[in-house]
C-alpha positions in Angstrom: -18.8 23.1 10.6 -17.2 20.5 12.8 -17.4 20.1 16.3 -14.3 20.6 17.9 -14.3 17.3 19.1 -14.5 16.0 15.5 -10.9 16.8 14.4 -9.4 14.7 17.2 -11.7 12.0 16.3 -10.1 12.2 12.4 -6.8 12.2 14.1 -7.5 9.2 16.0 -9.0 7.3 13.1 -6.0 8.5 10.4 -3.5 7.4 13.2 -4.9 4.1 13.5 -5.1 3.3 10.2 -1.3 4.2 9.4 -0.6 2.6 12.1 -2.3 -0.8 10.9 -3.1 -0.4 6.8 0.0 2.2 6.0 2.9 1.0 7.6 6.5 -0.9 6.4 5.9 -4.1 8.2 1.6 -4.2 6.2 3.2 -2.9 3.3 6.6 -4.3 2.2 4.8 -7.7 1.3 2.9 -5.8 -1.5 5.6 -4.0 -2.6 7.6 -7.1 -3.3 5.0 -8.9 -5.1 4.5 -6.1 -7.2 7.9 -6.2 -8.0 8.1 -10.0 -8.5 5.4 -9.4 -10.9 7.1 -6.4 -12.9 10.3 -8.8 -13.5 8.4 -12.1 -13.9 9.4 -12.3 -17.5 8.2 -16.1 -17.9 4.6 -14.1 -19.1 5.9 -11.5 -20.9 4.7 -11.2 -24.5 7.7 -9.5 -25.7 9.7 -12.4 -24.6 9.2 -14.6 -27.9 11.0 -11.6 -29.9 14.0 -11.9 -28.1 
């Protein structure tokens, strides 16, 4: 069982790491590459069929 002191401490540590790991300004970077890399058709191996 936790201590009650223990949830808060979860809270604290789930909060922080949103507010550093989770959030738009951490995230959209990633997001874009990983979208650069879904349309970067210069590597695609279908491309030769076209």
């Amino acid at each position: 069982m936790l201590s009650p002191a223990e949830p808060d401490a979860m809270g604290a540590r789930g909060r922080a790491a949103f507010e550093t790991k989770y959030n738009w300004k951490a995230m959209e970077p990633r997001l874009l590459d990983s979208y650069r890399d879904l349309l970067d058709t210069t590597s695609s191996p279908d491309r030769d069929r076209l």
